[in-house]
C-alpha atoms as one frame of an Amber mdcrd trajectory, in Angstrom:
protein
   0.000   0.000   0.000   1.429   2.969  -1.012   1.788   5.976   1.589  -0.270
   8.867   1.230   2.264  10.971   3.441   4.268  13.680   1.154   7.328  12.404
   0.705  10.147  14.764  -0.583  13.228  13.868  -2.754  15.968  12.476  -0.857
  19.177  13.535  -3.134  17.170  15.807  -5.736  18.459  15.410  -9.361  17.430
  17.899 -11.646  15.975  16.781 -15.003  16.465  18.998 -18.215  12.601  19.931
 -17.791  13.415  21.701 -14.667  11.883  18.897 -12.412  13.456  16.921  -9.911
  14.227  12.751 -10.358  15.384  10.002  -7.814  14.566   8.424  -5.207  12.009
   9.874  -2.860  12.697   9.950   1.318  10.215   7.461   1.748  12.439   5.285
  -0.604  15.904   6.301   1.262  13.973   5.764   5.198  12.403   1.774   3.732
  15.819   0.864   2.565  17.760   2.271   5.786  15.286   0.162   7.750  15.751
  -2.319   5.475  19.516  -2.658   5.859  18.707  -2.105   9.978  16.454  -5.345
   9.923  19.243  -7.618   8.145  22.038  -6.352   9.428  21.104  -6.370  13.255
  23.054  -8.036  15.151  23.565  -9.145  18.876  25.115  -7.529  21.474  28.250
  -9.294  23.625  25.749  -8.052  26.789  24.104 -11.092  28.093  21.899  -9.027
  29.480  20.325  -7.601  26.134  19.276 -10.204  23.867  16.421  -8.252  22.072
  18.958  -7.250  18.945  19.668 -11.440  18.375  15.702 -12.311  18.491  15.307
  -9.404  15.945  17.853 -11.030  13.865  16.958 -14.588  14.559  13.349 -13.558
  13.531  14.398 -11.619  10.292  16.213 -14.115   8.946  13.272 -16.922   9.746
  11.156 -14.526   7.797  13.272 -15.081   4.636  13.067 -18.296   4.716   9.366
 -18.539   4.718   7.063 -18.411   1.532   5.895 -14.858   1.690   9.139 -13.670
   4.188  10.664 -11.096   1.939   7.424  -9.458   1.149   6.634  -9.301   5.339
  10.075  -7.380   5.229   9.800  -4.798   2.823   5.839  -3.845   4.207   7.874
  -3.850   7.619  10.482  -0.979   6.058   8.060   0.822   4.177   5.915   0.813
   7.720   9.026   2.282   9.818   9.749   4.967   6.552   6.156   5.907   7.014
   6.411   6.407  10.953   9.702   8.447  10.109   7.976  10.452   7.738   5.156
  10.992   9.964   7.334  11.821  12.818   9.498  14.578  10.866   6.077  16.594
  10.105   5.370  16.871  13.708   8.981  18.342  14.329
């Protein structure tokens, strides 16, 4: 589902017709969290095993039927809550 929340250009490339091409911020936030989910990893702590689970869990998605697509509706969700976030600030 595609966000209805404006979403600027993140590196703005001018196009001979005096618009602007590339990727959008929406875009840059989903693939941050994107490389955030698969590249978490755990901490030495004992104490704080929350960043393994997350890792653990990503990777589980993957390998189910369906996984990858659960991933990238997960980034797009966090860009959204970004986005949202930065309008309020």
């Amino acid at each position: 589902m595609r966000s209805t929340l404006p979403s600027e250009p993140a590196f703005p490339t001018p196009t001979k017709d005096g618009k602007f091409d590339g990727m959008t911020m929406r875009e840059w936030f989903a693939g941050q969290a994107l490389a955030g989910l698969l590249g978490a990893t755990a901490s030495n702590d004992t104490e704080d095993a929350a960043p393994m689970l997350f890792f653990e869990n990503a990777k589980i998605m993957l390998n189910v039927q369906g996984g990858e697509t659960e991933l990238a509706r997960l980034a797009f969700n966090l860009a959204d809550a970004m986005l949202a976030q930065a309008k309020r600030h």
